[in-house]
mmCIF file of the protein (N, C-alpha, C, O) and its ligand, coordinates in Angstrom:
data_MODEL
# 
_entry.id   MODEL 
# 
loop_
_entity.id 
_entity.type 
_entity.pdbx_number_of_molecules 
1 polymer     1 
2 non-polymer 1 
# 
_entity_poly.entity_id                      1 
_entity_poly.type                           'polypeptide(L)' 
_entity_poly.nstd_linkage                   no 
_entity_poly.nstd_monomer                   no 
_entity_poly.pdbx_seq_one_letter_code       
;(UNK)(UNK)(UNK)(UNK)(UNK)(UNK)(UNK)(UNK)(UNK)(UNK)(UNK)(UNK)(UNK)(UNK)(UNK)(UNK)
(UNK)(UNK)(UNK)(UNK)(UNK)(UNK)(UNK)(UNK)(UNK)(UNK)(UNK)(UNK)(UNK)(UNK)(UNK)(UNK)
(UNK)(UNK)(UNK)(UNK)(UNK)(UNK)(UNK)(UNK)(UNK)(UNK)(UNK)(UNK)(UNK)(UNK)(UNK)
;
_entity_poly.pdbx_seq_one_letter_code_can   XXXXXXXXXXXXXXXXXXXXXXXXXXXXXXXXXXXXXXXXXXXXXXX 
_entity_poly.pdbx_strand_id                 A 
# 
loop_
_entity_poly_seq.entity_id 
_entity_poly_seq.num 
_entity_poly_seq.mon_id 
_entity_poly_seq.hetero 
1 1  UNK n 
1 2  UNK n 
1 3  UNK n 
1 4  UNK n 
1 5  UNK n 
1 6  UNK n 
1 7  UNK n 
1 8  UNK n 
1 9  UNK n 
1 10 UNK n 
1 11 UNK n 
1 12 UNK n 
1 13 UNK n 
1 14 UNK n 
1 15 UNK n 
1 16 UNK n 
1 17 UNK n 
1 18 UNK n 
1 19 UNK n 
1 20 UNK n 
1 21 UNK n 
1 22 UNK n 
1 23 UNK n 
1 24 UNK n 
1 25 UNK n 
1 26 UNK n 
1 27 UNK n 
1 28 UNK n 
1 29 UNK n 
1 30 UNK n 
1 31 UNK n 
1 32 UNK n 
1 33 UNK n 
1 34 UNK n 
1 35 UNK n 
1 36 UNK n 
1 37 UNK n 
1 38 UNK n 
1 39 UNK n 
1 40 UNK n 
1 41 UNK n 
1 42 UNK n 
1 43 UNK n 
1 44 UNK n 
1 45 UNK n 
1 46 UNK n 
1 47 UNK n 
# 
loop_
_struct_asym.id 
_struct_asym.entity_id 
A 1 
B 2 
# 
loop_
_chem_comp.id 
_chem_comp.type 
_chem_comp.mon_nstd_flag 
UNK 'L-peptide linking' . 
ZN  non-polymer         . 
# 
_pdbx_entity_nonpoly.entity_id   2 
_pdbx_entity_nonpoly.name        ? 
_pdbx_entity_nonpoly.comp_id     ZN 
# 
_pdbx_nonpoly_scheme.asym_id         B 
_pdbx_nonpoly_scheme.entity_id       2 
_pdbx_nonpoly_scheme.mon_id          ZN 
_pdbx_nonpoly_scheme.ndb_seq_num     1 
_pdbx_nonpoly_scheme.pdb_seq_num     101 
_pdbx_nonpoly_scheme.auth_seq_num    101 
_pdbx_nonpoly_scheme.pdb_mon_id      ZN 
_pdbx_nonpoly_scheme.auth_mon_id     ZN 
_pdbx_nonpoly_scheme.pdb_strand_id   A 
_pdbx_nonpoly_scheme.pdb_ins_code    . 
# 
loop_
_atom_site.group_PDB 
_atom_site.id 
_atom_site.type_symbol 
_atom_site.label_atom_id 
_atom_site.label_alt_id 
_atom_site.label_comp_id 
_atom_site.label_asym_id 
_atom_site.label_entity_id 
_atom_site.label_seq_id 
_atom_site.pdbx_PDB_ins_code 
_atom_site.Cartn_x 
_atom_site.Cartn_y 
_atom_site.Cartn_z 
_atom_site.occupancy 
_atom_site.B_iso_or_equiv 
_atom_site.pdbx_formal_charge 
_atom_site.auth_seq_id 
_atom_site.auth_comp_id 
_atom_site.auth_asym_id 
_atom_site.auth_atom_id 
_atom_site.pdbx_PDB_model_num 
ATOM   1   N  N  . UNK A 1 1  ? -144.610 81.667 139.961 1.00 0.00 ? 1   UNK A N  1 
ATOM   2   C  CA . UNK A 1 1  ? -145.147 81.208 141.253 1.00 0.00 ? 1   UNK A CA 1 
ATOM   3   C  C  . UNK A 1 1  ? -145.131 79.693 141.303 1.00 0.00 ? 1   UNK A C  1 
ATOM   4   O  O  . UNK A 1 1  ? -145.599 79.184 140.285 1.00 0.00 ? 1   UNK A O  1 
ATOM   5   N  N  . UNK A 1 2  ? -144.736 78.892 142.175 1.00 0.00 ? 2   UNK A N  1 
ATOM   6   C  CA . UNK A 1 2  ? -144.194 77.538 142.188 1.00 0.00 ? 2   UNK A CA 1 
ATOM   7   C  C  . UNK A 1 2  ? -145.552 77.238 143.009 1.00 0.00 ? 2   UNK A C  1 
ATOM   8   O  O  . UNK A 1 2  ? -146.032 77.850 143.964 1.00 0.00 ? 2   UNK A O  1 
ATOM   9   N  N  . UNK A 1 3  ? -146.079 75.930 142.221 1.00 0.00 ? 3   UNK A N  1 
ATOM   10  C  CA . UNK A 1 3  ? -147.345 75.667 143.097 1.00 0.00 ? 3   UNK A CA 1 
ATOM   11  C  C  . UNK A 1 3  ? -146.859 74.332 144.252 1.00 0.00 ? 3   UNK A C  1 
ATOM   12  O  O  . UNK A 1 3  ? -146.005 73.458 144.398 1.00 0.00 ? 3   UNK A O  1 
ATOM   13  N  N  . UNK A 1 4  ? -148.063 74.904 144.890 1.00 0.00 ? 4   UNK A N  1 
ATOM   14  C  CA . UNK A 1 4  ? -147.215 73.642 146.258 1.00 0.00 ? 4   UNK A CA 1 
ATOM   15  C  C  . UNK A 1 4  ? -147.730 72.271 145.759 1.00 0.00 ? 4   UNK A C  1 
ATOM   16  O  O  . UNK A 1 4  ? -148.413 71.931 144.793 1.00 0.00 ? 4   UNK A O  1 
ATOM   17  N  N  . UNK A 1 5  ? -147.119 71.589 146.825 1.00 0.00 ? 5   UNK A N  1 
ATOM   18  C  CA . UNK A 1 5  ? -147.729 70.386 146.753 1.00 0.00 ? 5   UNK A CA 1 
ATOM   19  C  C  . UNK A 1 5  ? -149.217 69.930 147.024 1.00 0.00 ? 5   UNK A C  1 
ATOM   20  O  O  . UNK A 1 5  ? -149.683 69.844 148.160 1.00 0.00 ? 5   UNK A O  1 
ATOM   21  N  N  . UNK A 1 6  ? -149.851 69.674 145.975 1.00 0.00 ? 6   UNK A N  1 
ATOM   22  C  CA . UNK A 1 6  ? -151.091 68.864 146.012 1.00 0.00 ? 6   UNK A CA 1 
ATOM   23  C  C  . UNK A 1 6  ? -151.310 68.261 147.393 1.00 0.00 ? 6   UNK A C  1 
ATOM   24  O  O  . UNK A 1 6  ? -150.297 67.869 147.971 1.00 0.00 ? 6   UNK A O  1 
ATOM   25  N  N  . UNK A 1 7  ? -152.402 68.139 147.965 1.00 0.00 ? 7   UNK A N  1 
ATOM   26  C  CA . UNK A 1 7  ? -152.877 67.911 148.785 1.00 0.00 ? 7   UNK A CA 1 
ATOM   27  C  C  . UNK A 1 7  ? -154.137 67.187 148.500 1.00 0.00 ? 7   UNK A C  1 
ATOM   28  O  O  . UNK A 1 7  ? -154.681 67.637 147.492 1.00 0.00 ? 7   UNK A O  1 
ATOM   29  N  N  . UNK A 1 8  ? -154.997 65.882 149.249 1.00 0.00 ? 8   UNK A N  1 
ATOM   30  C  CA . UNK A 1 8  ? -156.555 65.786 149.071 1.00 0.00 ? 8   UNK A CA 1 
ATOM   31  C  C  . UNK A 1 8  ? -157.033 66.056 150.555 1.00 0.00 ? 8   UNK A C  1 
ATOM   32  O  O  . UNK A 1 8  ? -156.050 66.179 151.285 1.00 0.00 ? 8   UNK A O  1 
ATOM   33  N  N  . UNK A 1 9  ? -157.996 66.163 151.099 1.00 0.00 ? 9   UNK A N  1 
ATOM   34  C  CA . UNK A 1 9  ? -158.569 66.247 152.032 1.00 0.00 ? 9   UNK A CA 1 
ATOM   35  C  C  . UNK A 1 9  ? -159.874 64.839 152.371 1.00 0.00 ? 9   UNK A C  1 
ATOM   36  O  O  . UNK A 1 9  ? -161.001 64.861 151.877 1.00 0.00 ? 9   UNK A O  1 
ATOM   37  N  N  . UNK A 1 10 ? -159.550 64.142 152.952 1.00 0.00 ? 10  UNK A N  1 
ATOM   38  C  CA . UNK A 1 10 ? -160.690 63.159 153.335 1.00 0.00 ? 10  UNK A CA 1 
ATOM   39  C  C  . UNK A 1 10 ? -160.917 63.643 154.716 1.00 0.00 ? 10  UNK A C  1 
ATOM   40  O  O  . UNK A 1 10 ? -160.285 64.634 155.084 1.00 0.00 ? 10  UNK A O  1 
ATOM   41  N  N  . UNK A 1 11 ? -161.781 63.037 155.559 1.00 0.00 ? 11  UNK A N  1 
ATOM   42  C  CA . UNK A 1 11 ? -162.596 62.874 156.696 1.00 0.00 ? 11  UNK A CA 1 
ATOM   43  C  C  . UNK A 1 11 ? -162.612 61.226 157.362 1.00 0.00 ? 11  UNK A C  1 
ATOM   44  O  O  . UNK A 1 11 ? -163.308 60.476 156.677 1.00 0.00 ? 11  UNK A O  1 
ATOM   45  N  N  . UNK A 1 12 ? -162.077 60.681 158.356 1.00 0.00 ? 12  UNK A N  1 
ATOM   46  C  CA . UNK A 1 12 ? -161.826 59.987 158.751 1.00 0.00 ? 12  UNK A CA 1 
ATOM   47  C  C  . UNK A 1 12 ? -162.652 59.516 158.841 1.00 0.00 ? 12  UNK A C  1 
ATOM   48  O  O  . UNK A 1 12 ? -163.468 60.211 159.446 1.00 0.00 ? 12  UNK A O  1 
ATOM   49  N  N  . UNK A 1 13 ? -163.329 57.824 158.333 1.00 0.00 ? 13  UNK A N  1 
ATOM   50  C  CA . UNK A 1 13 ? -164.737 57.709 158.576 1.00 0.00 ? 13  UNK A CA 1 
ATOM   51  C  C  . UNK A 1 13 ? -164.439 56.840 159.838 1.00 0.00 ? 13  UNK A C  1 
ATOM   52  O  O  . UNK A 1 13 ? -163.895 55.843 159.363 1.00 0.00 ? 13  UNK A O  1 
ATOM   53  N  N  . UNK A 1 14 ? -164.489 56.719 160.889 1.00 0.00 ? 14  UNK A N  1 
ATOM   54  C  CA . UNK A 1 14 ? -163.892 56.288 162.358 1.00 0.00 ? 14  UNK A CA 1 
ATOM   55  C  C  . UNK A 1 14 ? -164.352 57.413 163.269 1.00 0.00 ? 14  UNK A C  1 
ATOM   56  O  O  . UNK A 1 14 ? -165.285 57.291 164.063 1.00 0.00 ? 14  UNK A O  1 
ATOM   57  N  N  . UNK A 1 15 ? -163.562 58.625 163.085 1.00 0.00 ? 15  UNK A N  1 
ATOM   58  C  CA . UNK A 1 15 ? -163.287 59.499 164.217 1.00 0.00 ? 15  UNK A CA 1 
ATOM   59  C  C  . UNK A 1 15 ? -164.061 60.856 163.652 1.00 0.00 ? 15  UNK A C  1 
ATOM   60  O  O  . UNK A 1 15 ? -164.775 61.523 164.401 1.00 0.00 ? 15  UNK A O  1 
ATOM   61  N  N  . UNK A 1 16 ? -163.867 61.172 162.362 1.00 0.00 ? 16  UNK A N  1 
ATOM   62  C  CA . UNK A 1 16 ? -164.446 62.362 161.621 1.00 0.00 ? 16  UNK A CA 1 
ATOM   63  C  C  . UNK A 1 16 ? -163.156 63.585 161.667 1.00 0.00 ? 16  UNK A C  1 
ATOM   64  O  O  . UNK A 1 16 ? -163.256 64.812 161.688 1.00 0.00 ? 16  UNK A O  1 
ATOM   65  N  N  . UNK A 1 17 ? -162.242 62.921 161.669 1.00 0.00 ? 17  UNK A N  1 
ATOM   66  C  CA . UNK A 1 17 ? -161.043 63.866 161.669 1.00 0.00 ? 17  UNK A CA 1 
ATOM   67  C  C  . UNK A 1 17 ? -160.620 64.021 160.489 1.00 0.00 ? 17  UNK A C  1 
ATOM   68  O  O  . UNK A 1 17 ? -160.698 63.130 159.643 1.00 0.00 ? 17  UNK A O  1 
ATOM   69  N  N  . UNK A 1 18 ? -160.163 65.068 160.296 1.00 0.00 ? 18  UNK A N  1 
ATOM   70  C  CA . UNK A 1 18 ? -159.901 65.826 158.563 1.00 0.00 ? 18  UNK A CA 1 
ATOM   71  C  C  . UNK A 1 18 ? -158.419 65.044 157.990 1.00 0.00 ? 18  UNK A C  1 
ATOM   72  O  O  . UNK A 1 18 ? -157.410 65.372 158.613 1.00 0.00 ? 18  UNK A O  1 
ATOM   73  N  N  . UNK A 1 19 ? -158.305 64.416 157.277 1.00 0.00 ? 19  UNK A N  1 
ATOM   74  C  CA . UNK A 1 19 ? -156.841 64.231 157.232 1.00 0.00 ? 19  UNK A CA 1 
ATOM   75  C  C  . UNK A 1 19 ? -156.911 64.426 155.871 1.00 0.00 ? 19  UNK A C  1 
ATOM   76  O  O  . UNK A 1 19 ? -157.773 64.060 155.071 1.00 0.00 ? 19  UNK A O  1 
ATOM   77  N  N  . UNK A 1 20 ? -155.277 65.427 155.611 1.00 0.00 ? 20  UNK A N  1 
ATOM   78  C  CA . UNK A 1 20 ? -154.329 65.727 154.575 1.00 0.00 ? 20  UNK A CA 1 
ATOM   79  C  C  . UNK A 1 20 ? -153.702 64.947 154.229 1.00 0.00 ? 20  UNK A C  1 
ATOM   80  O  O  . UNK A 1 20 ? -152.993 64.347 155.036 1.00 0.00 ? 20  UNK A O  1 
ATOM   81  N  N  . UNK A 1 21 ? -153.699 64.645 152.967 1.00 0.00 ? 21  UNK A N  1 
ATOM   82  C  CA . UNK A 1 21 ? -152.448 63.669 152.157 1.00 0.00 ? 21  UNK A CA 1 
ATOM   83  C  C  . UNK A 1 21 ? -152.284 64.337 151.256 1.00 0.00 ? 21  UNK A C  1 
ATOM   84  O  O  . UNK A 1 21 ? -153.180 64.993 150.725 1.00 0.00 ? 21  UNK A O  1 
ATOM   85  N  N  . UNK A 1 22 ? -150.469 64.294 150.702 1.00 0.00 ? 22  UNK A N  1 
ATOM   86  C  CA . UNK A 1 22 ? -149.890 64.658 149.372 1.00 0.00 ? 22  UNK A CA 1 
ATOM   87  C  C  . UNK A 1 22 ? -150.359 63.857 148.306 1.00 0.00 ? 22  UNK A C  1 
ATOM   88  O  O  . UNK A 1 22 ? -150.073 62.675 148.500 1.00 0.00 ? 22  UNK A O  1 
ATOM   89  N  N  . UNK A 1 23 ? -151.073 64.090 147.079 1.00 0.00 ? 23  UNK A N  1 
ATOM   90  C  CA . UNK A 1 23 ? -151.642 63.301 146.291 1.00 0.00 ? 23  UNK A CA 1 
ATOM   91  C  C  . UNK A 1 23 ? -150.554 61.849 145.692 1.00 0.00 ? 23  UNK A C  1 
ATOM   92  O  O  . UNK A 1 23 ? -150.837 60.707 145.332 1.00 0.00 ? 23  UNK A O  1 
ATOM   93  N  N  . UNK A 1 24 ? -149.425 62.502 145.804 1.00 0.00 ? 24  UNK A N  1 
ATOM   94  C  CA . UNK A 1 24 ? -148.403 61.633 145.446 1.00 0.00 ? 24  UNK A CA 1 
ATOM   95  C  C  . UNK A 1 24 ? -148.561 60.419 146.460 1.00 0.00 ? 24  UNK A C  1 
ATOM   96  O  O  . UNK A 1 24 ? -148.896 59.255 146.240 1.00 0.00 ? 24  UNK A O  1 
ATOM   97  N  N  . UNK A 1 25 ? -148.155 61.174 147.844 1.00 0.00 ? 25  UNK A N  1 
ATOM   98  C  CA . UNK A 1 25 ? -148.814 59.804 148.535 1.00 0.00 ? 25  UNK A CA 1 
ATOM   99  C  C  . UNK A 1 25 ? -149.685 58.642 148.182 1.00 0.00 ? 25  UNK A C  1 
ATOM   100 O  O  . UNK A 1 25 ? -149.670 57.458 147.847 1.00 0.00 ? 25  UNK A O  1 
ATOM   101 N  N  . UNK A 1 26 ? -150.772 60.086 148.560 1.00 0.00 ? 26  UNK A N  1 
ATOM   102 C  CA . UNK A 1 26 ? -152.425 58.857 148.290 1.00 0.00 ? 26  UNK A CA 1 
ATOM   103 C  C  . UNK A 1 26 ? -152.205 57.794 146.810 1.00 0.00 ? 26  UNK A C  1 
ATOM   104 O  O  . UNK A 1 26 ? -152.484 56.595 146.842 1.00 0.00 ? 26  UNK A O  1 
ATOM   105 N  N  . UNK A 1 27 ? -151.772 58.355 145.816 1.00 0.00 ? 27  UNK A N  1 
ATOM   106 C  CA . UNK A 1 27 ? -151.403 57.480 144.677 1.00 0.00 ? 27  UNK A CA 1 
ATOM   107 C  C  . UNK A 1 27 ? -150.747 55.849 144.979 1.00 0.00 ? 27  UNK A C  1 
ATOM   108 O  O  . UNK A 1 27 ? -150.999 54.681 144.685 1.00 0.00 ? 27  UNK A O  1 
ATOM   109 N  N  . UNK A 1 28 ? -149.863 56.555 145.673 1.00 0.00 ? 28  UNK A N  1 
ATOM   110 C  CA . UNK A 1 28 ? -148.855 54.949 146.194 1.00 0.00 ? 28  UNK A CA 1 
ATOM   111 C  C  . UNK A 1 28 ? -149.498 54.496 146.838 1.00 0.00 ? 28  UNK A C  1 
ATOM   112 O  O  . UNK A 1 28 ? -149.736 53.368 146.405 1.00 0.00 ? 28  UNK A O  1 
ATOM   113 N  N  . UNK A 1 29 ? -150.217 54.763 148.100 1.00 0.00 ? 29  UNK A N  1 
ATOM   114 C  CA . UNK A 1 29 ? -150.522 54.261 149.077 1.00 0.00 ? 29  UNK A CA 1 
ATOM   115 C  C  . UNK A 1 29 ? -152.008 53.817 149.034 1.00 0.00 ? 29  UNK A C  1 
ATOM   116 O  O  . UNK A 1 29 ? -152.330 52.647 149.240 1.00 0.00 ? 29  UNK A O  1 
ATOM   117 N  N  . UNK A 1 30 ? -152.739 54.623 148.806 1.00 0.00 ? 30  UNK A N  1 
ATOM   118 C  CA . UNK A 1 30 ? -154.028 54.559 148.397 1.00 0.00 ? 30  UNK A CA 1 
ATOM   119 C  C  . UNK A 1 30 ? -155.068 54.582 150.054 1.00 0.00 ? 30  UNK A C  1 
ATOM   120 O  O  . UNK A 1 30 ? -156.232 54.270 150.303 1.00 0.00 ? 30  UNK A O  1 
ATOM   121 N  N  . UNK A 1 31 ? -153.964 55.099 150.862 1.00 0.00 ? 31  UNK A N  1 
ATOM   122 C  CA . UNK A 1 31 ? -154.539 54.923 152.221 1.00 0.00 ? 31  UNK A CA 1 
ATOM   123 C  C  . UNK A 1 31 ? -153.658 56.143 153.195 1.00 0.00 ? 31  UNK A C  1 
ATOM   124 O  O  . UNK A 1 31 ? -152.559 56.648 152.966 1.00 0.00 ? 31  UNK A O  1 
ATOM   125 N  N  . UNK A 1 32 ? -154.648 56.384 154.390 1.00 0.00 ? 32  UNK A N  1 
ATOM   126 C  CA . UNK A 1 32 ? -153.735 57.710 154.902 1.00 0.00 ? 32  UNK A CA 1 
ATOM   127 C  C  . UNK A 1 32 ? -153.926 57.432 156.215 1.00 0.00 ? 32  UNK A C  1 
ATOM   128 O  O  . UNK A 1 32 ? -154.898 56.691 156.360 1.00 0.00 ? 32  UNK A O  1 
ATOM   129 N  N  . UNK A 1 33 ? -153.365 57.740 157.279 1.00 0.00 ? 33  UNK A N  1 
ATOM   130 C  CA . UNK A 1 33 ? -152.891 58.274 158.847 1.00 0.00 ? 33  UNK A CA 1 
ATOM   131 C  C  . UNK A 1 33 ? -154.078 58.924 159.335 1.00 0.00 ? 33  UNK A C  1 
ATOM   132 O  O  . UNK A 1 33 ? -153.830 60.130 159.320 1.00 0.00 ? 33  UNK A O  1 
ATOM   133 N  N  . UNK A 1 34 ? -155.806 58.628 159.966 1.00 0.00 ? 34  UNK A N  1 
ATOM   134 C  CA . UNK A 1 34 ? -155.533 60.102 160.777 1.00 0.00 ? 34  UNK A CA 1 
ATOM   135 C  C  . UNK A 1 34 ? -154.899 60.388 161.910 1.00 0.00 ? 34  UNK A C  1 
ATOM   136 O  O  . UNK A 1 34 ? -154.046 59.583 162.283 1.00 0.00 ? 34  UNK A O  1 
ATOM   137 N  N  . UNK A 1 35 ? -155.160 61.593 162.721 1.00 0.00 ? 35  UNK A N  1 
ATOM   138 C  CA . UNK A 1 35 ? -154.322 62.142 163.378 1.00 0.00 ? 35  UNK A CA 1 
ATOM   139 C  C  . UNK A 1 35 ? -154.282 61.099 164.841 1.00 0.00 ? 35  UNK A C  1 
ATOM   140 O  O  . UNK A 1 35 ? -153.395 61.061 165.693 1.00 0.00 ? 35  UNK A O  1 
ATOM   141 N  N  . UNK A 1 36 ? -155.594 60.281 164.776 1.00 0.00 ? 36  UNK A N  1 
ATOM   142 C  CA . UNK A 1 36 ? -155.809 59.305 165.719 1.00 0.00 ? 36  UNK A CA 1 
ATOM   143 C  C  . UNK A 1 36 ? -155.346 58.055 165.756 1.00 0.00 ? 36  UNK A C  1 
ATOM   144 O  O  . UNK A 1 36 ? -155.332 57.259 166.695 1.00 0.00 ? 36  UNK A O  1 
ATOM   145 N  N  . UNK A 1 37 ? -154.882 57.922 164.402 1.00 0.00 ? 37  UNK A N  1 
ATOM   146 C  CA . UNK A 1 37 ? -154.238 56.022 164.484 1.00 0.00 ? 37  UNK A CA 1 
ATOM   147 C  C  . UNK A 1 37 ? -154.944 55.366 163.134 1.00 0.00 ? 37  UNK A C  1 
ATOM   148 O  O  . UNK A 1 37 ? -154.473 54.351 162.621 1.00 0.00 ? 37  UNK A O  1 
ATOM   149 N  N  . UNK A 1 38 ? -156.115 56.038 162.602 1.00 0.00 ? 38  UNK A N  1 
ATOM   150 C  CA . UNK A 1 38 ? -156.766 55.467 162.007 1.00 0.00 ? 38  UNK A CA 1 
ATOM   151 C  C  . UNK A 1 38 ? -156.592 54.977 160.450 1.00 0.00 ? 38  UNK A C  1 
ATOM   152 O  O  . UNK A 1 38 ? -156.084 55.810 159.699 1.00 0.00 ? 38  UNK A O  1 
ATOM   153 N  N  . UNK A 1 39 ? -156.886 53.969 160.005 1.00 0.00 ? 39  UNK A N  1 
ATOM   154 C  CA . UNK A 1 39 ? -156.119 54.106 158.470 1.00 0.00 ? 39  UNK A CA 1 
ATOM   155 C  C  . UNK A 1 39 ? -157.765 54.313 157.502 1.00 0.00 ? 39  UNK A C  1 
ATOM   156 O  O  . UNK A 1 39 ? -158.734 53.554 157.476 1.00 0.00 ? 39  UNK A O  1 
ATOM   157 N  N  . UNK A 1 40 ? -157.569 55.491 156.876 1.00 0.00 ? 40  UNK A N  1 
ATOM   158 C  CA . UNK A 1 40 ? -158.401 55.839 156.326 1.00 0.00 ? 40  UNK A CA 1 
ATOM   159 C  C  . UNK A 1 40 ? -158.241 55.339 154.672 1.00 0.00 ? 40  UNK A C  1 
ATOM   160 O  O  . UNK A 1 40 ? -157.134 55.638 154.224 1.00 0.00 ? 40  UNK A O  1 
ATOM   161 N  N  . UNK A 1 41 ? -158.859 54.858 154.002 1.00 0.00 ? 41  UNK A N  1 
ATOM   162 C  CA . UNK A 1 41 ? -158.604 54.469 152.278 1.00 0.00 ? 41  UNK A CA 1 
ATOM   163 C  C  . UNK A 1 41 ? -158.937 55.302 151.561 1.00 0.00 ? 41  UNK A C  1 
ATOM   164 O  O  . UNK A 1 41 ? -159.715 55.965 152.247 1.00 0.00 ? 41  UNK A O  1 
ATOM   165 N  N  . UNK A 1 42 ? -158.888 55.683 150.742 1.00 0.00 ? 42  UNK A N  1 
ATOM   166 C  CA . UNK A 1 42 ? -158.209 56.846 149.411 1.00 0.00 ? 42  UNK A CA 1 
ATOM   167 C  C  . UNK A 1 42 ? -158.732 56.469 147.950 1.00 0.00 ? 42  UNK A C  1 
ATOM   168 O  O  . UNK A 1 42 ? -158.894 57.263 147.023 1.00 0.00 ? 42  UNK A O  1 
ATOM   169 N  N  . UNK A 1 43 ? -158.917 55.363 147.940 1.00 0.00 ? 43  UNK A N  1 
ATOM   170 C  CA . UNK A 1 43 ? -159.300 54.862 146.644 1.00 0.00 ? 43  UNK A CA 1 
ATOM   171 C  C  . UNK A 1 43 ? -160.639 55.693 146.181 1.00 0.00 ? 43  UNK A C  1 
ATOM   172 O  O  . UNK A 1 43 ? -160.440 56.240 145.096 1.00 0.00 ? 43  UNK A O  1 
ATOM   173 N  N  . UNK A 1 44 ? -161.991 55.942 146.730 1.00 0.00 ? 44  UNK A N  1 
ATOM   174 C  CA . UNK A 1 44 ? -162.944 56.594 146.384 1.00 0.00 ? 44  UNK A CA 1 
ATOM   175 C  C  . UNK A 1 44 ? -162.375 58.902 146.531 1.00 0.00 ? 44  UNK A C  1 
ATOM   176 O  O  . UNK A 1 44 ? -162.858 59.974 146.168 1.00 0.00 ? 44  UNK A O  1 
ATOM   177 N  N  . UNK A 1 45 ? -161.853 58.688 146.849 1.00 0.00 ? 45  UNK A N  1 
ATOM   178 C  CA . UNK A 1 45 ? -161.124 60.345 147.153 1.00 0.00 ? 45  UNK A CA 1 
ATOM   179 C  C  . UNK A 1 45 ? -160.658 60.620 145.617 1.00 0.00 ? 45  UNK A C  1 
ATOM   180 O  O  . UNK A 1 45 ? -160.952 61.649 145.009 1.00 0.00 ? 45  UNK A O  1 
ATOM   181 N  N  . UNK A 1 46 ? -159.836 59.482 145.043 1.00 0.00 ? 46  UNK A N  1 
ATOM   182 C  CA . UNK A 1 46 ? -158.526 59.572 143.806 1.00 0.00 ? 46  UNK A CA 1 
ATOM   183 C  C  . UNK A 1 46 ? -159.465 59.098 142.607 1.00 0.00 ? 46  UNK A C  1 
ATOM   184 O  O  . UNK A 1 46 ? -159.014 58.756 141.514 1.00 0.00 ? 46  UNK A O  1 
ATOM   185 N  N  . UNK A 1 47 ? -160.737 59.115 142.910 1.00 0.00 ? 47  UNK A N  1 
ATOM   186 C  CA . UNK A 1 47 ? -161.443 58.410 141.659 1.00 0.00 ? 47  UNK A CA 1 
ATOM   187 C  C  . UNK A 1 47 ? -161.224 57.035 141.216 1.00 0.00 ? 47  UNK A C  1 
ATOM   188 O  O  . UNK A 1 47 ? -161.826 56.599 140.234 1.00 0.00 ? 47  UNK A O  1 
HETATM 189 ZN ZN . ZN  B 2 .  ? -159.724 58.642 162.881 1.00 0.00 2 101 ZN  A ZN 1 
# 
């Protein structure tokens, strides 16, 4: 069984919108999209 891709789940602290990132992402980026425009940071999510 091939596991999918990792995912984290934050909460937009702006809007309160759920946003998905590939952990690989969040690693590089350390920041995510929500669905509103918003740039949400990652650093407390990734430890
Ligand atoms: Zn937002």
């Amino acid at each position: 069984m091939a596991k999918d891709e990792e995912h984290i789940e934050v909460r937009c602290p702006e809007c309160g919108a759920q946003v998905r990132v590939p952990v690989k992402e969040a690693e590089e980026k350390f920041k995510a999209t929500c669905p509103n425009g918003h740039v949400v940071p990652l650093a407390k999510a990734l430890g």
